[in-house]
MDAnalysis code that builds the backbone (N, CA, C; Angstrom):
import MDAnalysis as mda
import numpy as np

u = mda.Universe.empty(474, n_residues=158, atom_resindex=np.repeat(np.arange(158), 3), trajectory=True)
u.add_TopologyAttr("name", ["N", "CA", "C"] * 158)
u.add_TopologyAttr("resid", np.arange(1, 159))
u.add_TopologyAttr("resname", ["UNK", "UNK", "UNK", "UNK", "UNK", "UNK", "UNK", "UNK", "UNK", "UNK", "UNK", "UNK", "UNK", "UNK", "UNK", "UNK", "UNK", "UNK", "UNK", "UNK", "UNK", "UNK", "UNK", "UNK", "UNK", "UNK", "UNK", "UNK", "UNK", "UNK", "UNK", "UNK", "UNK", "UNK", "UNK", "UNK", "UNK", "UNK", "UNK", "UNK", "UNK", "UNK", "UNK", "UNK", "UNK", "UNK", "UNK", "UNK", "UNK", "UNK", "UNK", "UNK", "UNK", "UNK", "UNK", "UNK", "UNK", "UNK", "UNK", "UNK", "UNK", "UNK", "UNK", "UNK", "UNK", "UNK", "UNK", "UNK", "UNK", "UNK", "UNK", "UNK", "UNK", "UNK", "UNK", "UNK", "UNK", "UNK", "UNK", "UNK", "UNK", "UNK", "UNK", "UNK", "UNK", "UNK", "UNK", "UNK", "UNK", "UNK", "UNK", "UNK", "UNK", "UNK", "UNK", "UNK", "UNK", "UNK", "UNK", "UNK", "UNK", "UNK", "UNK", "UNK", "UNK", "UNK", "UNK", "UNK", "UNK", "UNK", "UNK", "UNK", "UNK", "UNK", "UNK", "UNK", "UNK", "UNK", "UNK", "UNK", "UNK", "UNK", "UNK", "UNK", "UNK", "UNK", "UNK", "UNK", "UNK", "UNK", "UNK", "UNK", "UNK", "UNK", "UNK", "UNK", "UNK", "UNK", "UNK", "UNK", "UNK", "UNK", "UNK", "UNK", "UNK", "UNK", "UNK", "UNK", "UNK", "UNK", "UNK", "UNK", "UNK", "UNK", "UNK", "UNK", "UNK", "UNK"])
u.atoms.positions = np.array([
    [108.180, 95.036, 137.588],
    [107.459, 93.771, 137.617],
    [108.377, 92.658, 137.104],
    [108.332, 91.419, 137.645],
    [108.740, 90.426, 137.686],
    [108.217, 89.233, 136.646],
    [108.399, 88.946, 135.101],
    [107.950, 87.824, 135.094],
    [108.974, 86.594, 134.745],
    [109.863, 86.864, 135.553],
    [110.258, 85.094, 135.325],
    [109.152, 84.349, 135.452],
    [109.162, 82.856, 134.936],
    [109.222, 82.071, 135.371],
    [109.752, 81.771, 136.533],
    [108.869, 81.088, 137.830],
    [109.395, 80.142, 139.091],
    [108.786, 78.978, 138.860],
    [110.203, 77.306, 139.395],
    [109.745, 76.915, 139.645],
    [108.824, 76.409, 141.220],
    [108.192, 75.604, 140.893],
    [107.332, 75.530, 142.005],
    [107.422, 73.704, 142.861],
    [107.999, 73.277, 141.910],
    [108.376, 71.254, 142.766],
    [108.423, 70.870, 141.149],
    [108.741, 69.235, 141.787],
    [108.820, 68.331, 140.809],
    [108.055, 67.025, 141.352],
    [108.241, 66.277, 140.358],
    [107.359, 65.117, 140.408],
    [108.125, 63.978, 140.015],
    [108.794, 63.014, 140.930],
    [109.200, 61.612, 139.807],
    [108.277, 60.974, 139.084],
    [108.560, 60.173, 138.361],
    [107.991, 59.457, 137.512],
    [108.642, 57.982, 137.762],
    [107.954, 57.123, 138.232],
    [108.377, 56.057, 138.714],
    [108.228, 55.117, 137.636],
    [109.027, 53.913, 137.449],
    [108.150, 52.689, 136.583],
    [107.924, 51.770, 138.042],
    [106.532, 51.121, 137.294],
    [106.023, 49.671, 138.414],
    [105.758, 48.995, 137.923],
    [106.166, 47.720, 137.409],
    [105.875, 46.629, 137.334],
    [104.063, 45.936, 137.394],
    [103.992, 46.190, 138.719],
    [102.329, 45.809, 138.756],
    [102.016, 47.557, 139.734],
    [100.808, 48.176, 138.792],
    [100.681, 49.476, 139.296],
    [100.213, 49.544, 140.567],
    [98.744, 48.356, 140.301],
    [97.668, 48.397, 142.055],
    [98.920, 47.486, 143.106],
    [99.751, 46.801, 143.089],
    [100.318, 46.426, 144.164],
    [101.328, 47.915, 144.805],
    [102.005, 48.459, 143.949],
    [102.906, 49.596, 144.246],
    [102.038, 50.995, 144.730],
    [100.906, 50.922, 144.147],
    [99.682, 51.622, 144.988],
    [99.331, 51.729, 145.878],
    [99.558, 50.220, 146.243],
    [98.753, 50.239, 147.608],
    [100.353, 50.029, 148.591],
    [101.713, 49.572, 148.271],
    [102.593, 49.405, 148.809],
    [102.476, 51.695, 149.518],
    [102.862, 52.082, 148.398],
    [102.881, 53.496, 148.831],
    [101.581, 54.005, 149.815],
    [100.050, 53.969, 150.095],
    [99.223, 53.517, 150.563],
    [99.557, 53.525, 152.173],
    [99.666, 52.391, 151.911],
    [99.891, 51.617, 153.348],
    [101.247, 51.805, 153.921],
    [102.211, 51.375, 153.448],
    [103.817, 51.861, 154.089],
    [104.311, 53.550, 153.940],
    [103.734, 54.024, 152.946],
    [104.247, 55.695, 153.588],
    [103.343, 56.544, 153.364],
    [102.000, 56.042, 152.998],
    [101.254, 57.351, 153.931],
    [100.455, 57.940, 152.607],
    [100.703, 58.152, 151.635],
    [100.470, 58.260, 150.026],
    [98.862, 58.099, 149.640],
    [98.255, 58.975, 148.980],
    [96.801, 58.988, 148.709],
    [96.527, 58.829, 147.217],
    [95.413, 58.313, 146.841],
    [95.554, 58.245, 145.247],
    [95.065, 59.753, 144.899],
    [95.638, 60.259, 143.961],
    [95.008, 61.334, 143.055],
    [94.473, 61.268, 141.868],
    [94.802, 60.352, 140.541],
    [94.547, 59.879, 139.701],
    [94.889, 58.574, 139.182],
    [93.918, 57.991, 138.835],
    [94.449, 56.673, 138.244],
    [93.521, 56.408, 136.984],
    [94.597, 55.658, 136.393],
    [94.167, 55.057, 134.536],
    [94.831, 53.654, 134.555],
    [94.400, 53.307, 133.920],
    [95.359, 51.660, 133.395],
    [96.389, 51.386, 133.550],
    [97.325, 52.236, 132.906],
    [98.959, 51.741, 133.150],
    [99.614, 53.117, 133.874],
    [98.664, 54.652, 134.869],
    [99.521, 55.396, 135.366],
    [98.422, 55.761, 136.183],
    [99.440, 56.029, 137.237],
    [99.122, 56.416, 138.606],
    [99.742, 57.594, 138.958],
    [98.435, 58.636, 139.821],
    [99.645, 59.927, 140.641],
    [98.921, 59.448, 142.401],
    [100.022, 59.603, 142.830],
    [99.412, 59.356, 144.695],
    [100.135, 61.207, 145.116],
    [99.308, 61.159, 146.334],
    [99.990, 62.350, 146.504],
    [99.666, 62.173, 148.533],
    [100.833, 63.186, 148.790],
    [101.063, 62.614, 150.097],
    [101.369, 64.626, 150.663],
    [100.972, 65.490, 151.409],
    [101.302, 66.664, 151.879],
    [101.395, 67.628, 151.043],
    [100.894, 66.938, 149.913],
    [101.321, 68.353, 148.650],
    [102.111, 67.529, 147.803],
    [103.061, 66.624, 148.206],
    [103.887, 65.916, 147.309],
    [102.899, 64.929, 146.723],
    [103.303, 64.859, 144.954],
    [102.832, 63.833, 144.432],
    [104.339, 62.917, 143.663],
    [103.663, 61.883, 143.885],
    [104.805, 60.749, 142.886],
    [103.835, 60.137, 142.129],
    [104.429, 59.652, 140.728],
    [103.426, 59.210, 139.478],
    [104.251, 58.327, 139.185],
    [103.130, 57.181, 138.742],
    [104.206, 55.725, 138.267],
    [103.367, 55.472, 137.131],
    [104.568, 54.551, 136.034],
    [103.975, 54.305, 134.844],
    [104.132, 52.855, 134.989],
    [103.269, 52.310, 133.731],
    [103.266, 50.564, 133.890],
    [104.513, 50.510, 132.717],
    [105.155, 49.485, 133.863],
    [106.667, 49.113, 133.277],
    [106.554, 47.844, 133.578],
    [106.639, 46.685, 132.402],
    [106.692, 45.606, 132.655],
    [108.126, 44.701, 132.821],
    [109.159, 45.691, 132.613],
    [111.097, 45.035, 132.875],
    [111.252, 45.774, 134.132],
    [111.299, 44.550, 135.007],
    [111.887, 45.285, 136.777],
    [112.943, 45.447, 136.934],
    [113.444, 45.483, 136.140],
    [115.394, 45.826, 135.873],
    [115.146, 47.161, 135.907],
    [114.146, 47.724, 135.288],
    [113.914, 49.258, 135.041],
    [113.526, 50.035, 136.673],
    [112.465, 49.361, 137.086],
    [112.203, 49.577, 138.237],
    [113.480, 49.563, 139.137],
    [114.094, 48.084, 139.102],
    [115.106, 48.399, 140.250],
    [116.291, 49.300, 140.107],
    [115.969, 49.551, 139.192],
    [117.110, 50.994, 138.881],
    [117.032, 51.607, 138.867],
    [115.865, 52.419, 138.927],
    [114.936, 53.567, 139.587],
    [115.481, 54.454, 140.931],
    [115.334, 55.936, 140.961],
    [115.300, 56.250, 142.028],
    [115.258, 57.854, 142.570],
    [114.798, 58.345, 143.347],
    [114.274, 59.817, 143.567],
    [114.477, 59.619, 145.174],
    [114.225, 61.040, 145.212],
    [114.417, 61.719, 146.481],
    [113.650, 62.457, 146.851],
    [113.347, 62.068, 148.185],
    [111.420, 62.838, 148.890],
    [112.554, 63.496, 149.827],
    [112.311, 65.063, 149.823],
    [112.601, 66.160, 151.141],
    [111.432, 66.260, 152.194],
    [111.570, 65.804, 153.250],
    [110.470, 65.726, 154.530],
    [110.614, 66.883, 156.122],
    [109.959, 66.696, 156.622],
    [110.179, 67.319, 157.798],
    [110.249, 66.536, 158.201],
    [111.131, 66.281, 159.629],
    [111.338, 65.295, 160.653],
    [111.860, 63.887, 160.129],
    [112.921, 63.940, 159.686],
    [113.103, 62.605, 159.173],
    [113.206, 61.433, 159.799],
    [113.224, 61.679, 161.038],
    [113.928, 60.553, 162.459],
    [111.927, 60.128, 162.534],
    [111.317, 60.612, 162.282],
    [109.728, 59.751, 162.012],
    [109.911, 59.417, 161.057],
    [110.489, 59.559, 160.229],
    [109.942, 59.523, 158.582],
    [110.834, 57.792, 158.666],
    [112.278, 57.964, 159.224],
    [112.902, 56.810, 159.392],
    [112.329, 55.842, 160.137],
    [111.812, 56.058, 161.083],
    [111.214, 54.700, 162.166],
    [109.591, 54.658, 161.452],
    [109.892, 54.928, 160.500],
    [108.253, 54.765, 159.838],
    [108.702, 53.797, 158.882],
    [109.599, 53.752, 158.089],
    [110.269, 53.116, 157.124],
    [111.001, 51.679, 157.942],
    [111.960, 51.535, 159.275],
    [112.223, 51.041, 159.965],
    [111.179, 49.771, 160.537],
    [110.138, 50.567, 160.618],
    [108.859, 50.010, 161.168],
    [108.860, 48.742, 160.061],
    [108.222, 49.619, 159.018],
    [108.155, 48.494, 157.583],
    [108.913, 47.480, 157.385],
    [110.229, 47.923, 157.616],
    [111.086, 46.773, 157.088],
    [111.600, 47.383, 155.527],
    [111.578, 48.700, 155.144],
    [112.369, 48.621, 153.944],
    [113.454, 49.644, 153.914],
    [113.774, 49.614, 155.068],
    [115.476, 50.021, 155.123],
    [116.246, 49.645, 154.166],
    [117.329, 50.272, 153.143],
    [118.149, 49.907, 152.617],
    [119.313, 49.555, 153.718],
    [120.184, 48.179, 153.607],
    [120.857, 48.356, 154.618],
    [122.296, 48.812, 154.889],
    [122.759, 49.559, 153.698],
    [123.568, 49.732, 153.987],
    [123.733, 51.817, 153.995],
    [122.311, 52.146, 153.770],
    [122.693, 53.500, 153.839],
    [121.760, 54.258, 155.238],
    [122.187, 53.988, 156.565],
    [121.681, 54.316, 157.493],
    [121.319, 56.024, 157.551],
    [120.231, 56.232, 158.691],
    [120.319, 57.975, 158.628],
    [121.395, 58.444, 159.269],
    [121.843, 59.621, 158.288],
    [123.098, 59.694, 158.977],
    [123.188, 61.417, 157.832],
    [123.775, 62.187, 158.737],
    [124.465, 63.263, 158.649],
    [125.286, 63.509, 157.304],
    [125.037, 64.261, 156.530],
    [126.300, 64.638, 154.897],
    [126.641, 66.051, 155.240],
    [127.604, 65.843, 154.840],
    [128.830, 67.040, 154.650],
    [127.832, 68.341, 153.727],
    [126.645, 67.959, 152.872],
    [126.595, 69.212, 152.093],
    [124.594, 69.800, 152.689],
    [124.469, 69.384, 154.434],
    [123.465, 70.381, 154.899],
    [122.271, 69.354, 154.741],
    [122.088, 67.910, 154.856],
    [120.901, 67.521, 154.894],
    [121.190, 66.354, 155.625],
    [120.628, 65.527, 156.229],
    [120.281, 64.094, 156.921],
    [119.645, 63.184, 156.188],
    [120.085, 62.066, 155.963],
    [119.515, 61.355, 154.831],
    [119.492, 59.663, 155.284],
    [118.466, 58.712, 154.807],
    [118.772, 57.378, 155.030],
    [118.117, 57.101, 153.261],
    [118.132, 55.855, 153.071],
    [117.798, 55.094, 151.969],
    [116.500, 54.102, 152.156],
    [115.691, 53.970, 151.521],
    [114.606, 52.993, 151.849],
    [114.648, 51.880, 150.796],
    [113.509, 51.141, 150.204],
    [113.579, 50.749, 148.577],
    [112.028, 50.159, 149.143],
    [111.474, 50.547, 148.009],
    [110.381, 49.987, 147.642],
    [109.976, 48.786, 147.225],
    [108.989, 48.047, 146.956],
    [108.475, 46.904, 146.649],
    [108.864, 46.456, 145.310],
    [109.370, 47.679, 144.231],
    [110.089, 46.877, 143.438],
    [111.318, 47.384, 143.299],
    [112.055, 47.363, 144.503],
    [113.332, 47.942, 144.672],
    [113.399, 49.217, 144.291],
    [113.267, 49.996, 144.064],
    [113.258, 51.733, 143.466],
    [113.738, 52.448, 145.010],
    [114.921, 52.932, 144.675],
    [115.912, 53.393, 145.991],
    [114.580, 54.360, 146.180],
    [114.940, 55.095, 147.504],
    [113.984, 56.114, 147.950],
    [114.572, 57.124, 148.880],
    [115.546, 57.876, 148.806],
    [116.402, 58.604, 149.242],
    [115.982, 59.977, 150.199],
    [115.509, 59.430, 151.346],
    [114.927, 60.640, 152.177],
    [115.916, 61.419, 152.941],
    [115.236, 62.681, 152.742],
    [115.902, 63.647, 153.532],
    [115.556, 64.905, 153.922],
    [116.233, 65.605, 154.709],
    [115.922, 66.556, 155.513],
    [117.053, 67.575, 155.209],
    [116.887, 68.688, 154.611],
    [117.521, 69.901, 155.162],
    [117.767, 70.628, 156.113],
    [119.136, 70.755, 156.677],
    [119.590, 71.366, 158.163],
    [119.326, 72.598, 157.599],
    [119.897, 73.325, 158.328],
    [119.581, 75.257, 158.186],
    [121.181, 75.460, 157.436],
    [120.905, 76.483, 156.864],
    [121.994, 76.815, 155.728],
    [123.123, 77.035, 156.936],
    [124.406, 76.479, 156.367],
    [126.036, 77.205, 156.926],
    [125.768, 79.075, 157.307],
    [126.908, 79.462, 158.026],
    [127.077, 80.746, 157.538],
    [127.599, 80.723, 156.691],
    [127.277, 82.381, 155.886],
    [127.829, 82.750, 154.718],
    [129.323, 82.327, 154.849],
    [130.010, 83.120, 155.587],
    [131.399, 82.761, 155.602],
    [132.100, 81.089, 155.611],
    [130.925, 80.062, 155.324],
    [131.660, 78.863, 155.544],
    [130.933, 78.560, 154.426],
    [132.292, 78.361, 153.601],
    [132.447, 77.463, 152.138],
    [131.975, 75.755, 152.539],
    [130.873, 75.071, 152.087],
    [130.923, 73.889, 152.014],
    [131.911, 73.327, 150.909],
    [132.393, 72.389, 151.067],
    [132.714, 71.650, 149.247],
    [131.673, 70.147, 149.490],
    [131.439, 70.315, 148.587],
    [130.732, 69.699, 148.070],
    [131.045, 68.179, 146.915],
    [131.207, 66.486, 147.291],
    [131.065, 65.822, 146.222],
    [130.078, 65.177, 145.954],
    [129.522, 65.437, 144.369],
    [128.494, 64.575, 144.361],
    [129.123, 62.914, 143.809],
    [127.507, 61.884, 143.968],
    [128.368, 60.844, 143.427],
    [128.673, 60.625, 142.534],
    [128.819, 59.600, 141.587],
    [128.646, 59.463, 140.403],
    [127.363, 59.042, 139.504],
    [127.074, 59.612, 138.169],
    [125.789, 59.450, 137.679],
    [125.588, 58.023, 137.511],
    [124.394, 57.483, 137.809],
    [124.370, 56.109, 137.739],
    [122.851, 56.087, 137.034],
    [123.005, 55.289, 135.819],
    [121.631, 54.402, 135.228],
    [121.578, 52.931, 135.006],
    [120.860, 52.530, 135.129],
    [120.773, 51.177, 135.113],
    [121.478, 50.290, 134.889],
    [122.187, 50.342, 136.752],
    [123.252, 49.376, 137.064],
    [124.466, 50.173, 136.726],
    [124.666, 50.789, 135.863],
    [125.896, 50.847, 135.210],
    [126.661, 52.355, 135.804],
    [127.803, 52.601, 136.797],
    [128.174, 53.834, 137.093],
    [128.926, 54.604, 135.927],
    [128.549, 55.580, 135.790],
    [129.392, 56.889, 135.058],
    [130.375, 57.624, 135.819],
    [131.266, 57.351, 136.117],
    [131.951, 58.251, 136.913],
    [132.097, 59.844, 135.596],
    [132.420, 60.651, 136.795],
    [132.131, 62.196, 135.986],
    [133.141, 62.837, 135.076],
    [132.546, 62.588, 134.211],
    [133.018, 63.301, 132.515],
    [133.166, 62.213, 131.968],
    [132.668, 61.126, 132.646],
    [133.071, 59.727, 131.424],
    [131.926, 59.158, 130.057],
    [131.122, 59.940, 130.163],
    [129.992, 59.646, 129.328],
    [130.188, 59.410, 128.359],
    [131.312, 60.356, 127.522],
    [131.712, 59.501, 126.099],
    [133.116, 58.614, 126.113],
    [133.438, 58.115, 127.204],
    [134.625, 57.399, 127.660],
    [133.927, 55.774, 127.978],
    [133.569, 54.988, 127.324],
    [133.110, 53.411, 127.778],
    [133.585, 53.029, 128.700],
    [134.908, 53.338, 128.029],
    [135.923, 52.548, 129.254],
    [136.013, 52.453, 130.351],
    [135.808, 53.862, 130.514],
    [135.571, 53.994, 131.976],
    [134.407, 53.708, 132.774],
    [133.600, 53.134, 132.658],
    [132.163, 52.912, 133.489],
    [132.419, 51.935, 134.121],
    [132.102, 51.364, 135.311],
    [132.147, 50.717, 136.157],
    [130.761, 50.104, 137.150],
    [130.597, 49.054, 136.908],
    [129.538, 48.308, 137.501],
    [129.055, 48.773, 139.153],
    [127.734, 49.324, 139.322],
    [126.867, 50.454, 140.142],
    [126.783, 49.173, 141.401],
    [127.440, 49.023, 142.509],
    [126.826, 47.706, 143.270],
    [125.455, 47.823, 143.600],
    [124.712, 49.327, 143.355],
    [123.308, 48.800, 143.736],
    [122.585, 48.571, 142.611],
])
């Protein structure tokens, strides 16, 4: 018998600025249902997926925000977003080196939104390599291992 622990998903935790406008932004532009709501937090939930936002009144926080929804069919998921108008514009859907299809959206208070799709695994015999980017929080890039290095951080253009 087996008892690990599995996990089973995750959940972002968004900040919003104003909760009922980002409510109803998720709502109406991608599809999102309420599940619970209180005063300053919200869960919407959309196929099983839920996203939860807290009341954040610095949109610096918000626009620095950002998660990643895994979908089926992303080429709807894109002309659904397309439709809207909240294309990020400089990260089109487009093909990555490490097995998924991905475009960028941003939300109503800028909070990137990084969709994507998983292709079907490589064969075994084919090594991907893999780079990720660099860790980025608010505004500010970390390039990797620089965390206790100041010096090295470098301003995030998004």
């Amino acid at each position: 018998m087996n008892d690990a622990p599995t996990l089973t998903g995750t959940s972002p935790v968004l900040p919003a600025p104003d909760i009922a406008a980002t409510v109803q932004f998720y709502e109406q532009t991608l599809g999102f249902r309420p599940r619970v709501h209180e005063e300053e937090f919200d869960i919407l939930e959309r196929d099983g997926v839920e996203i939860h936002f807290w009341k954040c009144a610095d949109v610096q926080i918000a626009a620095n925000s950002r998660c990643r929804l895994t979908v089926k069919n992303v080429d709807a998921f894109y002309e659904t977003c397309r439709a809207a108008g909240i294309l990020h514009p400089d990260y089109p859907l487009e093909r990555k080196p490490w097995g998924v299809r991905e475009f960028v959206a941003l939300d109503l208070n800028g909070c990137l939104l990084r969709i994507l799709e998983r292709e079907e695994a490589p064969p075994p015999d084919q090594v991907l390599e893999v780079h990720f980017s660099p860790y980025v929080f608010a505004g500010t890039r970390f390039p990797t291992g620089s965390l206790a290095d100041p010096a090295r951080v470098e301003e995030d253009p998004l």
